[in-house]
Backbone as numpy.savetxt, mean C-alpha at the origin, in Angstrom:
# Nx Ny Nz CAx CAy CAz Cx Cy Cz
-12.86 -17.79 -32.26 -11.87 -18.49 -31.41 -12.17 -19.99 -31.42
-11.08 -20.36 -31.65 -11.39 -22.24 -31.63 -11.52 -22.93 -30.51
-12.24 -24.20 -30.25 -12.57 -25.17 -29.24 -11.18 -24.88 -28.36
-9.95 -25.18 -28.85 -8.80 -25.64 -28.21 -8.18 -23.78 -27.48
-8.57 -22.92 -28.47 -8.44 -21.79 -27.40 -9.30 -21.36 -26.45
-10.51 -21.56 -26.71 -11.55 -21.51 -25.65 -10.94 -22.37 -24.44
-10.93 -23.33 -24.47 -10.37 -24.26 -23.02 -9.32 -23.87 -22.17
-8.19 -23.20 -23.33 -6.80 -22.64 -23.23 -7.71 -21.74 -22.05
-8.28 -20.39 -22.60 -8.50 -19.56 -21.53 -9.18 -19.77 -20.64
-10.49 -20.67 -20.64 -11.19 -21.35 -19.57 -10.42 -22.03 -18.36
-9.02 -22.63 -19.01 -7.84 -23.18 -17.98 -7.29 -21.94 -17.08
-6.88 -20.96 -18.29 -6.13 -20.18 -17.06 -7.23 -19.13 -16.33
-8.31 -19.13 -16.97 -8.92 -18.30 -16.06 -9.20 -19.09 -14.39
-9.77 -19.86 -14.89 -9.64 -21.07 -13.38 -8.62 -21.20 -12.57
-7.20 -20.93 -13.23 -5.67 -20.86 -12.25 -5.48 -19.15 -11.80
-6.11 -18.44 -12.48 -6.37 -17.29 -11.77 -6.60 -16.78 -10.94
-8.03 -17.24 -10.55 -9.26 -17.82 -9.22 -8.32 -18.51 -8.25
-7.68 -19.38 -8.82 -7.61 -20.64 -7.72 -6.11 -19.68 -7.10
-5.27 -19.46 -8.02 -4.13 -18.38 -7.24 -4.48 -16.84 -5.80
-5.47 -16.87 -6.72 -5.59 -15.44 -6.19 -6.58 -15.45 -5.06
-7.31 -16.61 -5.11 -8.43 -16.93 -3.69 -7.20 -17.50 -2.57
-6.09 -18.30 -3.07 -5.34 -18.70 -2.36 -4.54 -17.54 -1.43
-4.08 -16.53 -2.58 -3.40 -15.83 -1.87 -4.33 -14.95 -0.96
-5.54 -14.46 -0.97 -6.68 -13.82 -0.69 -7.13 -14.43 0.73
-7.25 -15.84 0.92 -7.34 -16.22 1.79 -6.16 -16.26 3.10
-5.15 -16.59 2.37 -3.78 -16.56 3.34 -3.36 -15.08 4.24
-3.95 -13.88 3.26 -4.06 -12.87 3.33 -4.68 -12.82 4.49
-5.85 -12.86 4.95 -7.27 -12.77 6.12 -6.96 -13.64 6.65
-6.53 -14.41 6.62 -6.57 -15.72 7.44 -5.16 -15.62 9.13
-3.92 -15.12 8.18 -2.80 -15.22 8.93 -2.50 -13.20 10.08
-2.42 -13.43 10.87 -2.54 -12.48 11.33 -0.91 -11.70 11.67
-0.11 -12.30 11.17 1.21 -11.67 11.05 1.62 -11.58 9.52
1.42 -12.40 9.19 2.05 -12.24 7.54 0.96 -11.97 6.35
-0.47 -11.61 6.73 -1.72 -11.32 6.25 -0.99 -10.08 5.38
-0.82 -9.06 6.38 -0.35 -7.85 5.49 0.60 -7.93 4.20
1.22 -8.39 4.71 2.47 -8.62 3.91 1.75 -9.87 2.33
1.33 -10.61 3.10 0.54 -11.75 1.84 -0.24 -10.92 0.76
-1.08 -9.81 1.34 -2.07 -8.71 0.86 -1.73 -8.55 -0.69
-0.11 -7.69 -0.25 0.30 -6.79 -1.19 0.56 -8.02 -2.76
0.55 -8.95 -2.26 0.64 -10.07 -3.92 -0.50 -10.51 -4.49
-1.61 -10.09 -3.86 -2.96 -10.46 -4.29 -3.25 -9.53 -5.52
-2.99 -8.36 -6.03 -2.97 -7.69 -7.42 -2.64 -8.44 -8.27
-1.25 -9.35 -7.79 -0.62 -9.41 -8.93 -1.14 -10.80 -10.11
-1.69 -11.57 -9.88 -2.63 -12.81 -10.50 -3.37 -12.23 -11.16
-4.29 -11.29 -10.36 -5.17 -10.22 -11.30 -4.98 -9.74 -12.50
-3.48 -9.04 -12.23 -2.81 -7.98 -13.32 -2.71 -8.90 -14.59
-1.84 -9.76 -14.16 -1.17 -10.31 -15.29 -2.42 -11.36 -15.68
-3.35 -12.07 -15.62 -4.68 -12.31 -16.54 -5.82 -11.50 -17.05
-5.39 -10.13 -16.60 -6.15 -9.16 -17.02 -5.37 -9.10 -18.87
-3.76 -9.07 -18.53 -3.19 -8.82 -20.05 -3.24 -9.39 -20.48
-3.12 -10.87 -20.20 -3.14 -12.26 -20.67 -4.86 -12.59 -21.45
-5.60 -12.42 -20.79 -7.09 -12.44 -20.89 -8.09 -11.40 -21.36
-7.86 -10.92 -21.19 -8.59 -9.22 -21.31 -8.95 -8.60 -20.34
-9.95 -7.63 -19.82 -10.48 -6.91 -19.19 -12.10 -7.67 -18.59
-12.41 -8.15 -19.26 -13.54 -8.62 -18.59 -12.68 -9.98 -17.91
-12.25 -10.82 -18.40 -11.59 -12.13 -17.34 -11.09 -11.63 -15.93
-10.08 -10.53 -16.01 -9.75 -9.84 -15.08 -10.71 -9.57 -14.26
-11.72 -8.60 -14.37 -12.98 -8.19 -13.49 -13.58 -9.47 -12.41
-13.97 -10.85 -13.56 -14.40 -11.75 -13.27 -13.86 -12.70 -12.09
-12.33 -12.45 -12.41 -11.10 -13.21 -11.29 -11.47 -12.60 -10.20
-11.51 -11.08 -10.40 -11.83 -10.49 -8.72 -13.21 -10.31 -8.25
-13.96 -10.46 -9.02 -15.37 -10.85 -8.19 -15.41 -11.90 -7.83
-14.98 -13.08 -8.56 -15.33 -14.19 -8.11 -14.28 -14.94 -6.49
-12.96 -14.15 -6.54 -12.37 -14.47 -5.41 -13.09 -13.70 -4.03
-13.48 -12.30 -4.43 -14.02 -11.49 -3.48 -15.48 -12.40 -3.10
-15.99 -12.78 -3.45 -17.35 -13.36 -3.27 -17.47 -14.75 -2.68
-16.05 -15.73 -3.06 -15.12 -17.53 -2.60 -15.17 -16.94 -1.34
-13.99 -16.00 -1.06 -13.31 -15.38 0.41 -14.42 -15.06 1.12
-15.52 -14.54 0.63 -15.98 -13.63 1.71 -17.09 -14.82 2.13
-17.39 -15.82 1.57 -18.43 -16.52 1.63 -18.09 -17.28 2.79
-16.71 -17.61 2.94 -15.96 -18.46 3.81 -15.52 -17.87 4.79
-15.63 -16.07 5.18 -15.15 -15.58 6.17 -16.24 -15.52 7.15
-17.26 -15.87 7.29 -18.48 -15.95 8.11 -19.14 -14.60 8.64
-18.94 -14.28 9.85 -18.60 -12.75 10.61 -17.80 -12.67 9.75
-18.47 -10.87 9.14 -17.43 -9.68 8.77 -17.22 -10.04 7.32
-18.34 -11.00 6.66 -18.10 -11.21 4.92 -17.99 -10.07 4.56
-19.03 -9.09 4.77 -19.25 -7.72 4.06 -17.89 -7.09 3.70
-17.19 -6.83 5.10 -16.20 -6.34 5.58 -14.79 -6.77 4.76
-15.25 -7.83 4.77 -13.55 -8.77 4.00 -13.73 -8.68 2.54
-15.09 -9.10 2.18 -15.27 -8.69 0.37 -14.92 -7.55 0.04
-15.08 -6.23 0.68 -14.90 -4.95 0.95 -13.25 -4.98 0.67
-13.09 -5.06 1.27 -11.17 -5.56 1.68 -10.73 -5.58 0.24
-11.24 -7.21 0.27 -10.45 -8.24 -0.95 -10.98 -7.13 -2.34
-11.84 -7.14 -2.64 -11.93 -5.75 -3.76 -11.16 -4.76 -4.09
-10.64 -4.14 -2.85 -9.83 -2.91 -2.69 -8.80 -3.17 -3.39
-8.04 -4.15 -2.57 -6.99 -4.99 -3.03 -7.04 -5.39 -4.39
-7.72 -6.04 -4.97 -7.28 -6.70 -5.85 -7.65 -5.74 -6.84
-8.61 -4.33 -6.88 -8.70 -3.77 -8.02 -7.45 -2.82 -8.12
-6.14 -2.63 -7.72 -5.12 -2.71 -8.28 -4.64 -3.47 -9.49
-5.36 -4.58 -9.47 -4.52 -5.79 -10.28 -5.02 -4.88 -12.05
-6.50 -4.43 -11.38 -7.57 -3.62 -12.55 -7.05 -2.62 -13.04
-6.94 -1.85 -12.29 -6.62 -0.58 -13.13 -5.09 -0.29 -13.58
-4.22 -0.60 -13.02 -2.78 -0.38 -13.50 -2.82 -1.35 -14.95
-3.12 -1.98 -15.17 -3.46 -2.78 -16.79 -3.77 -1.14 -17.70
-5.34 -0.81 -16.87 -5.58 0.49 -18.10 -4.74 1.18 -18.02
-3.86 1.82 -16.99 -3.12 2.74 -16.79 -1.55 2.49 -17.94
-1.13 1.41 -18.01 -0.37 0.85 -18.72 -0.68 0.65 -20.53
-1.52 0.66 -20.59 -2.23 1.22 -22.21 -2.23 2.48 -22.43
-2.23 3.36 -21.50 -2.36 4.47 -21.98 -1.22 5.19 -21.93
0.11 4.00 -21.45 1.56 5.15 -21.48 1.79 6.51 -20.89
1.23 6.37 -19.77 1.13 7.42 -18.83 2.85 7.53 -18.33
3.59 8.47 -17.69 4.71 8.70 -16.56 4.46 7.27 -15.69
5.42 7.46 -14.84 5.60 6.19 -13.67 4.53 7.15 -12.28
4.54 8.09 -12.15 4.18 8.96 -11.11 2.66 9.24 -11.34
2.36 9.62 -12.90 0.57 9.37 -13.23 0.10 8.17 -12.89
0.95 7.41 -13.30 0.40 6.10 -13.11 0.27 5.18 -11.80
1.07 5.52 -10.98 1.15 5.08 -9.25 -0.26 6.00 -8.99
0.08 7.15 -9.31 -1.26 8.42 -8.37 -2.70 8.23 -8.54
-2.72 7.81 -10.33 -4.26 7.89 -10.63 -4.81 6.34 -10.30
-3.76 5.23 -10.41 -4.41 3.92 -9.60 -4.36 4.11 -8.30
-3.49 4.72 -7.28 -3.95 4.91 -6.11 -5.61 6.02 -5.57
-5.66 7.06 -6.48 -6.79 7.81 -6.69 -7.60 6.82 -7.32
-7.84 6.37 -7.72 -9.58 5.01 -7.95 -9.99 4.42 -7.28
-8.78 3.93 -6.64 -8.70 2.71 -5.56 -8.82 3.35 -4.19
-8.72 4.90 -3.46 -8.88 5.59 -2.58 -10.65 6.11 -2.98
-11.28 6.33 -4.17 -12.02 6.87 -4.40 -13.58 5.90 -4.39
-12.92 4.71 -4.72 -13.45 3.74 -4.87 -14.09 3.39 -3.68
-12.97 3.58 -2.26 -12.45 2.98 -1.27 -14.26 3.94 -0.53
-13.86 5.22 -1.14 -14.68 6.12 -0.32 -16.23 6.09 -0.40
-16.43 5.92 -1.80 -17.77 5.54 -1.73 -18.27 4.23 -1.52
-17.68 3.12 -1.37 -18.12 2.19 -0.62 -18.46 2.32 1.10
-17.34 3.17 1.89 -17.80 3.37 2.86 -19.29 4.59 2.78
-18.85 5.44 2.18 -20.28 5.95 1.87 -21.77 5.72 1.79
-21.61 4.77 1.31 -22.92 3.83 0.72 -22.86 2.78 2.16
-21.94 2.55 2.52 -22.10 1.58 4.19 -22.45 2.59 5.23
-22.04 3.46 5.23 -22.57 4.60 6.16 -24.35 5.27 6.14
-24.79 5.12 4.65 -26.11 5.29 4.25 -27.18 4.21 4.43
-26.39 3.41 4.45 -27.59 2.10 4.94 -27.32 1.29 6.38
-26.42 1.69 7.35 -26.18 1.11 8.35 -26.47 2.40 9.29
-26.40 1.89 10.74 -26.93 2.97 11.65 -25.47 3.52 12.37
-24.32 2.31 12.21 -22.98 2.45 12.62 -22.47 3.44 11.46
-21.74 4.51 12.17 -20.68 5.04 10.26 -19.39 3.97 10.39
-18.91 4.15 9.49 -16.91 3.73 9.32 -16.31 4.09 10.60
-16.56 5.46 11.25 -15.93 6.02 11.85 -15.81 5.74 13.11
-17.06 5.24 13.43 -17.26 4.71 14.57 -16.58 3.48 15.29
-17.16 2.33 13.40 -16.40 0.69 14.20 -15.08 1.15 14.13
-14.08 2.03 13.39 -12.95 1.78 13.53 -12.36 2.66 14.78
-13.12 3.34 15.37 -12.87 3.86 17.08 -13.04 2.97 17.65
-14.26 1.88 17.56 -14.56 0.78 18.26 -13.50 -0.50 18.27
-13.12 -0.40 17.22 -11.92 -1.64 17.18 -10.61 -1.26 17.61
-10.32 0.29 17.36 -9.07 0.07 18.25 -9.03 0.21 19.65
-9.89 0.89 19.93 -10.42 1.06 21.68 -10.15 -0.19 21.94
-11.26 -1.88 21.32 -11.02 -2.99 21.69 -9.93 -3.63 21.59
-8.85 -3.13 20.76 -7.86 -3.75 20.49 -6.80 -3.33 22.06
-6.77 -1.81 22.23 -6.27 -1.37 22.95 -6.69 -1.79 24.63
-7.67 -2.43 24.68 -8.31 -3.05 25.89 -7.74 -4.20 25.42
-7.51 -5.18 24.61 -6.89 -6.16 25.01 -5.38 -6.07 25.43
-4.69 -4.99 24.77 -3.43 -5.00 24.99 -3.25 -4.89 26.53
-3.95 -4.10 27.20 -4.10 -3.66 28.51 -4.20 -4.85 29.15
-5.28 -5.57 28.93 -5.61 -6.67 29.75 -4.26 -7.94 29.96
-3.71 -8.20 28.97 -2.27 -9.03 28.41 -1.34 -8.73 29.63
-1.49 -6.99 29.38 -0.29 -6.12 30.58 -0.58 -6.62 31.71
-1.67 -6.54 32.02 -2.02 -7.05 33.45 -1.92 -8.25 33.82
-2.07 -9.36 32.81 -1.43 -10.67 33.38 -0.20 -10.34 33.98
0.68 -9.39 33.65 1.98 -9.57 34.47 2.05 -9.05 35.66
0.96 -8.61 36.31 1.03 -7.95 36.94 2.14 -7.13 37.81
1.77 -6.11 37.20 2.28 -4.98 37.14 1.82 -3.82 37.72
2.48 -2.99 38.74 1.97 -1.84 39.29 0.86 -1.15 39.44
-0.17 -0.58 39.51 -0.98 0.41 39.64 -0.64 1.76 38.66
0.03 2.28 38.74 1.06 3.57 38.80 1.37 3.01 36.68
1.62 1.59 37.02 2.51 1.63 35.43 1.42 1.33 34.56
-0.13 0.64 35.16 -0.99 0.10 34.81 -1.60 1.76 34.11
-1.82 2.38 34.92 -2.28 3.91 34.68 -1.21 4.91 33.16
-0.13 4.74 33.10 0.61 4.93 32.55 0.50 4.57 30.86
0.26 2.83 30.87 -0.01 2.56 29.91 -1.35 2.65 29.11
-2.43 2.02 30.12 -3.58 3.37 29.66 -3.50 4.54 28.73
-3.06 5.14 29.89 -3.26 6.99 29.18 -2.19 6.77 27.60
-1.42 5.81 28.24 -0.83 6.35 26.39 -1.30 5.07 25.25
-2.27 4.38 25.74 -2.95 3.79 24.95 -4.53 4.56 24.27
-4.54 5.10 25.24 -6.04 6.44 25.24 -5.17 7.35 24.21
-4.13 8.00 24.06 -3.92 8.54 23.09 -2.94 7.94 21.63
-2.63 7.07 21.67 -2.34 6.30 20.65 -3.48 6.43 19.75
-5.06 5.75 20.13 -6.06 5.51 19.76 -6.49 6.65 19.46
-6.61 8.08 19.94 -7.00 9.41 19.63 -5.63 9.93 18.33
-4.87 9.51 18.06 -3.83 9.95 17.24 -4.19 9.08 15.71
-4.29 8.18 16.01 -4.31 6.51 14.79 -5.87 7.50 14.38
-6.84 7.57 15.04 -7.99 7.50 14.44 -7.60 9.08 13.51
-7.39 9.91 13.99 -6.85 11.38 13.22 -5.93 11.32 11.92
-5.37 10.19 12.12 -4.37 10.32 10.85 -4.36 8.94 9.72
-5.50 8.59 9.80 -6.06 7.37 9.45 -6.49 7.86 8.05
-6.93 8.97 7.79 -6.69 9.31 5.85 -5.06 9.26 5.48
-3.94 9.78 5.70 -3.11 9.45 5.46 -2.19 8.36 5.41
-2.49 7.15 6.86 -1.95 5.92 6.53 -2.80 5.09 5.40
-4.35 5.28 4.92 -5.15 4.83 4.00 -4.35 5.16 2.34
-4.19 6.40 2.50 -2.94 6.51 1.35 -1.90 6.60 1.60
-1.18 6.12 2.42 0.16 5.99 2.14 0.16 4.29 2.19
-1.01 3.72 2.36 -1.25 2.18 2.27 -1.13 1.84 0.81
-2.24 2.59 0.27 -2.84 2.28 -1.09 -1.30 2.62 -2.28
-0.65 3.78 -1.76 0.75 3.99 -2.51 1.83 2.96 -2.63
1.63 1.97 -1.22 2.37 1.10 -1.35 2.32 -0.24 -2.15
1.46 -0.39 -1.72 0.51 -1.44 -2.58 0.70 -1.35 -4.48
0.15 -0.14 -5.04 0.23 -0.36 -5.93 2.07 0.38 -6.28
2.70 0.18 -5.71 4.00 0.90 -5.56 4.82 -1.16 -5.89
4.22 -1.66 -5.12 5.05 -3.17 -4.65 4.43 -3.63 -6.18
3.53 -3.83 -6.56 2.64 -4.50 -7.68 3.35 -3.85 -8.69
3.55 -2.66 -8.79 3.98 -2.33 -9.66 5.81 -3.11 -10.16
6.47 -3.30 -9.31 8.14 -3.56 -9.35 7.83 -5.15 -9.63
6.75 -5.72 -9.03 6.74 -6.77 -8.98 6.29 -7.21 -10.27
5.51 -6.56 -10.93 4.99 -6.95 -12.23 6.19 -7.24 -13.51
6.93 -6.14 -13.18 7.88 -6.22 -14.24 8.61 -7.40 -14.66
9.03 -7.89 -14.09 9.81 -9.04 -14.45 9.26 -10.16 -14.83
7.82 -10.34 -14.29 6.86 -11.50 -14.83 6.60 -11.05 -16.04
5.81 -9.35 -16.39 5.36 -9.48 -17.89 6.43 -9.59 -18.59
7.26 -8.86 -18.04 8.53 -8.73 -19.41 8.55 -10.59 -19.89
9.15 -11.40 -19.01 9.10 -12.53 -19.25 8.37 -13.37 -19.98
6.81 -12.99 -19.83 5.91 -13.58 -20.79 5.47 -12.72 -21.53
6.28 -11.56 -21.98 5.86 -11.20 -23.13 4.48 -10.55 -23.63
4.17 -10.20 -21.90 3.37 -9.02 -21.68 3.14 -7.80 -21.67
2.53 -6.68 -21.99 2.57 -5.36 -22.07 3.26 -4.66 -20.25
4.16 -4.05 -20.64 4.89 -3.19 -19.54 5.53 -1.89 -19.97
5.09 -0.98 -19.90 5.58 0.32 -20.16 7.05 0.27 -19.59
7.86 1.14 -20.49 9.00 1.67 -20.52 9.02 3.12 -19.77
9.01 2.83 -18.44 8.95 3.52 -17.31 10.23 4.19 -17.20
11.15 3.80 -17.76 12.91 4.16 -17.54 13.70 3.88 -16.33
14.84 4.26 -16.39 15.57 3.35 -14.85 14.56 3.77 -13.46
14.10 3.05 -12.76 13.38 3.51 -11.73 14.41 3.51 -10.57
15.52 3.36 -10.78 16.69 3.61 -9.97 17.10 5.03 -9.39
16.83 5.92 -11.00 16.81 6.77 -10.80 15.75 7.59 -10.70
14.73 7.41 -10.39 13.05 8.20 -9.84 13.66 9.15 -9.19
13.11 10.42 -9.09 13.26 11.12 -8.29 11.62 12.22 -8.21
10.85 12.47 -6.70 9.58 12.87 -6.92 9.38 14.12 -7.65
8.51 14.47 -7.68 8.56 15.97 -8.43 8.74 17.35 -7.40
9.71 17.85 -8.16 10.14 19.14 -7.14 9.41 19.87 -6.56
7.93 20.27 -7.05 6.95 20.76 -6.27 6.91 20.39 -4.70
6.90 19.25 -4.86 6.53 18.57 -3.97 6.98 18.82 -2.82
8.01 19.04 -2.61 8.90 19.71 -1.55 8.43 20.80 -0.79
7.94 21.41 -1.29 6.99 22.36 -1.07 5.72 22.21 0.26
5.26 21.32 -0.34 4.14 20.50 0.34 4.83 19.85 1.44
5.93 18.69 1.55 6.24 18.71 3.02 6.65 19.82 3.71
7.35 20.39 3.43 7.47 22.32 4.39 6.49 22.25 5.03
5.45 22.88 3.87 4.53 23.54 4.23 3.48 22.88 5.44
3.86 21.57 5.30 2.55 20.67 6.13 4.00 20.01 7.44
4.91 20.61 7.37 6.09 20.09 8.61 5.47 21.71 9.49
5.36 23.19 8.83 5.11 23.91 9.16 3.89 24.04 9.86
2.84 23.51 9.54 1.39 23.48 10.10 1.68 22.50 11.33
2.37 21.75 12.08 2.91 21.03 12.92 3.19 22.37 13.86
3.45 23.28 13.40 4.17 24.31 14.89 3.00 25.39 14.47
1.97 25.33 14.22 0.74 26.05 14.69 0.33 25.51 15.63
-0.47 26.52 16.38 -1.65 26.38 17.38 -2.35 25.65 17.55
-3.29 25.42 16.41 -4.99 25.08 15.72 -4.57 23.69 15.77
-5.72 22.93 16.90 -4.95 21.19 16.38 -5.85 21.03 14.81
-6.51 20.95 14.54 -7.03 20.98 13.16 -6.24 21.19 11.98
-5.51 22.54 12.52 -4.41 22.48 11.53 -3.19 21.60 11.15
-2.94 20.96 12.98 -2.21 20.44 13.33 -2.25 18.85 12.74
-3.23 18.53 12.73 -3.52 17.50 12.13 -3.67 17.12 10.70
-4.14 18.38 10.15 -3.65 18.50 8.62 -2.71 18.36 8.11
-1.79 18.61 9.05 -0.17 19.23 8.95 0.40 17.45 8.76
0.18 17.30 10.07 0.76 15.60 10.34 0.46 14.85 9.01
-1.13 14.84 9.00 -1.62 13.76 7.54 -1.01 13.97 6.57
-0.76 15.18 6.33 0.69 15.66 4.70 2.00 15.36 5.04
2.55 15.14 6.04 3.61 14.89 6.44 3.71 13.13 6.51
3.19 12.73 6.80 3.13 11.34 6.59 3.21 10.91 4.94
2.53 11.39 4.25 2.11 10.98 2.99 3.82 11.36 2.07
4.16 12.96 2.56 4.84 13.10 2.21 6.47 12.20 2.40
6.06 11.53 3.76 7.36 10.40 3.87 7.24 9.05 3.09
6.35 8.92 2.69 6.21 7.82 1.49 6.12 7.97 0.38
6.23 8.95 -0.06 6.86 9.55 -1.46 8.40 9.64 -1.37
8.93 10.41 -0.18 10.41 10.42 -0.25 11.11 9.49 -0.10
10.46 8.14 0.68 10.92 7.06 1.18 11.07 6.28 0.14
9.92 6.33 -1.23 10.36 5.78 -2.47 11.61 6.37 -3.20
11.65 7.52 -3.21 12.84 8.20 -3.73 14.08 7.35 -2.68
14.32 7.54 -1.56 15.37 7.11 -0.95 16.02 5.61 -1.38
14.41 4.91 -1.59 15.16 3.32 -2.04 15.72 3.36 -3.25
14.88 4.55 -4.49 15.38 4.27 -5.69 17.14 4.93 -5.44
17.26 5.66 -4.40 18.74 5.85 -4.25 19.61 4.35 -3.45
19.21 4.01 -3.10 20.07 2.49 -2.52 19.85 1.54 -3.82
19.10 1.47 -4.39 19.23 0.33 -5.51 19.87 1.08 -6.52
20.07 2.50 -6.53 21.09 2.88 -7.67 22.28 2.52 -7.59
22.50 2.35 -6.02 24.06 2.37 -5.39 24.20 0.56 -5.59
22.86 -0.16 -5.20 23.52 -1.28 -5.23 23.58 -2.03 -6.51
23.06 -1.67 -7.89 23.58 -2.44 -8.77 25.08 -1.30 -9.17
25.20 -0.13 -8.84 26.39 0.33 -9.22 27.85 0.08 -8.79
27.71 -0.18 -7.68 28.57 -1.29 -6.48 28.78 -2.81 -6.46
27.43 -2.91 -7.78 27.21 -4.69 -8.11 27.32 -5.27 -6.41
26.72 -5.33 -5.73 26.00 -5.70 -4.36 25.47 -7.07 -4.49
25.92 -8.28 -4.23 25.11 -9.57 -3.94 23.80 -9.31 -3.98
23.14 -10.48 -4.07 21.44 -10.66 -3.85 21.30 -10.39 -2.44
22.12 -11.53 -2.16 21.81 -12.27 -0.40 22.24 -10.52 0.29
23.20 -9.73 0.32 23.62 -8.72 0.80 22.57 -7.70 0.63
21.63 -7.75 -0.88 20.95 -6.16 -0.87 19.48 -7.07 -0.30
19.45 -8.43 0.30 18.24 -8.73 0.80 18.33 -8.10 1.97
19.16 -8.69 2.58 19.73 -8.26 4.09 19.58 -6.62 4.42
20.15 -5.95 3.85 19.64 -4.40 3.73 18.63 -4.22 3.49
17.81 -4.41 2.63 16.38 -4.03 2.47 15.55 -4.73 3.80
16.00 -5.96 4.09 15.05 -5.91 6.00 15.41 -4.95 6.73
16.79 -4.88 6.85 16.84 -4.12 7.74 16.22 -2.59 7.71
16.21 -2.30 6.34 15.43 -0.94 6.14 13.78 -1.14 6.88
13.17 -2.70 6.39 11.80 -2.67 6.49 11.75 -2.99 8.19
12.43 -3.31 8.88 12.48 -3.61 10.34 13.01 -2.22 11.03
14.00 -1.92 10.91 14.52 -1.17 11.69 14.00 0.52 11.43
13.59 1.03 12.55 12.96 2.31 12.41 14.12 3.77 12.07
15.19 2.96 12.49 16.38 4.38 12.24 16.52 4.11 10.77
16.27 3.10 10.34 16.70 2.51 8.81 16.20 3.33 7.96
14.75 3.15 8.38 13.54 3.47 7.68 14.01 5.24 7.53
13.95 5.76 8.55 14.27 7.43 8.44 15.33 7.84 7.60
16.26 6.87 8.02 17.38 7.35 7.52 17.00 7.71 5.66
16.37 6.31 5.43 16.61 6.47 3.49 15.19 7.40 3.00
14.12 7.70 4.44 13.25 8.78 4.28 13.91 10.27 3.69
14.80 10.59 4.98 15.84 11.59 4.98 16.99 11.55 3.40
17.23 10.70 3.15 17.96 10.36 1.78 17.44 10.72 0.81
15.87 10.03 0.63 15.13 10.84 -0.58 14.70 12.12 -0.57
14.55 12.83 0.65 14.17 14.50 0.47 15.57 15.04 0.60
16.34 14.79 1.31 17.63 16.20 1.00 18.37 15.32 -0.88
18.06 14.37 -1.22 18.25 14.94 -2.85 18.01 15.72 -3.82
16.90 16.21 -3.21 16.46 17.22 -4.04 17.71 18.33 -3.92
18.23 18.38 -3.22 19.51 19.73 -3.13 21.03 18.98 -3.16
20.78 17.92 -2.86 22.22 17.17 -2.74 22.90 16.37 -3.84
21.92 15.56 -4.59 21.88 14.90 -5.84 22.64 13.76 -5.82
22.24 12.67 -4.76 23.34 11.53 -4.51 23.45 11.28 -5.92
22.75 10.62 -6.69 22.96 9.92 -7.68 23.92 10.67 -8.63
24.12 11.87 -8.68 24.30 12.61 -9.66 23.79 12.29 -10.83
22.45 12.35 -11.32 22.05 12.09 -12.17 21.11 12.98 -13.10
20.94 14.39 -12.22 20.35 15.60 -13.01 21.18 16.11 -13.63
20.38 16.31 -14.91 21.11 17.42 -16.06 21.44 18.66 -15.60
22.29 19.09 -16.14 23.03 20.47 -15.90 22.22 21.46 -17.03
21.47 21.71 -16.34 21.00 23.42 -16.90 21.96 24.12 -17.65
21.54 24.46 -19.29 22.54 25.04 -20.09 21.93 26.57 -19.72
């Protein structure tokens, strides 16, 4: 490699870093739009992983995970932890994309690395600390839920309503901590779910590797699957809270699988309807704001399986 390409990549590896610590930081830093900032932190990764190779890539996310965390003071461990999670999306959907996998292998087995990944790090924090995982995150929402309380009470407010909100803050906190494997993956699905739509149009553009995934308009999950919400809507009207809770955690997971199906049914409709930008923006908040929204295109992607908005399944000869 010559002087003048060496620098070439020495440049962009440095705009890599400097993107992705940016977004990394904005991420932790902002406490309303953090989440939301999160989900773009893959994407700097991804695309100098193709651009660069596999080791530049690695390097971008250690070295932002290690900038960020150095600067987060309290809770480095915690945030490097984080920023890793995150950004090794940017990692593995690259390999996953060489190997021309389905659209559905390829969401599952980068969400499975990145959940697996997820696990033995707490593992290994649980083996050398005297706190488990399980604990600070009882501990933080308890505290969180004591501040909310305390807020309430500036207004003061009743006895009677004070008690009220309590108890259903006492079980909020007993519910969140129970079903906290399933929002962990139905997190991680999203994530590399957003990275994924988002990638496309940048590599295509520069002439980067992007699998020919086919219309994702028309996605629809795999029919099995159906199966599995039943079956875990069914464990909901058992007895056994154990079961009960099993039941819920599949049922959740299972609404973010269908909920992808439901959008790929509104974006079928809206380039088929040819729908404005400004118009299918406006709908898509309102899907991401509004909770009837949200159900509704939940509900959209599971009764297709029998209804077939799109009409787009083959007819069985």
């Amino acid at each position: 490699m010559s002087h003048i390409a060496h620098r070439h990549v020495h440049r962009d590896f440095l705009i890599g870093v400097a993107i992705t610590t940016l977004i990394a930081l904005a991420a932790v830093s902002l406490s309303l739009l953090g989440p939301v900032l999160s989900l773009f932190m893959p994407l700097p990764i991804l695309f100098y992983r193709l651009k660069l190779g596999r080791l530049f890539g690695l390097l971008i996310l250690a070295a932002v995970s290690l900038i960020v965390a150095s600067l987060a003071g309290r809770g480095a461990l915690g945030t490097a932890a984080f920023l890793f999670e995150v950004g090794l999306v940017g990692l593995v959907l690259p390999e996953l994309f060489e190997m021309k996998l389905t659209v559905e292998k390829t969401v599952g087995m980068t969400a499975g690395v990145v959940l697996v990944t997820g696990a033995v790090m707490l593992g290994l924090y649980g083996a050398v600390s005297t706190t488990s995982p399980w604990a600070l995150a009882a501990d933080y929402l308890e505290k969180s839920a004591g501040l909310a309380l305390d807020i309430y009470r500036q207004m003061e407010p009743s006895e009677q309503e004070i008690g009220i909100l309590a108890a259903s803050l006492e079980g909020i906190v007993y519910l969140v901590l129970r079903v906290t494997p399933a929002l962990l993956i139905v997190g991680t699905l999203f994530l590399v779910w957003s990275n994924l739509l988002l990638a496309r149009p940048l590599l295509r553009n520069k002439q980067l590797l992007y699998p020919d995934f086919g219309p994702l308009a028309e996605w629809r999950a795999p029919e099995p699957l159906v199966w599995v919400a039943i079956g875990s809507g069914c464990l909901l009207l058992v007895g056994h809270e154990s079961l009960k809770i099993i039941g819920l955690n599949g049922l959740i997971v299972m609404m973010m699988v269908y909920f992808f199906q439901g959008i790929a049914i509104v974006s079928f409709y809206f380039k088929k309807k040819q729908f404005p930008k400004l118009w299918r923006a406006v709908l898509y908040s309102l899907i991401a704001m509004q909770q009837l929204f949200l159900l509704a295109v939940i509900a959209l992607g599971f009764f297709d399986m029998w209804v077939d908005f799109r009409r787009t399944r083959k007819v069985e000869s």
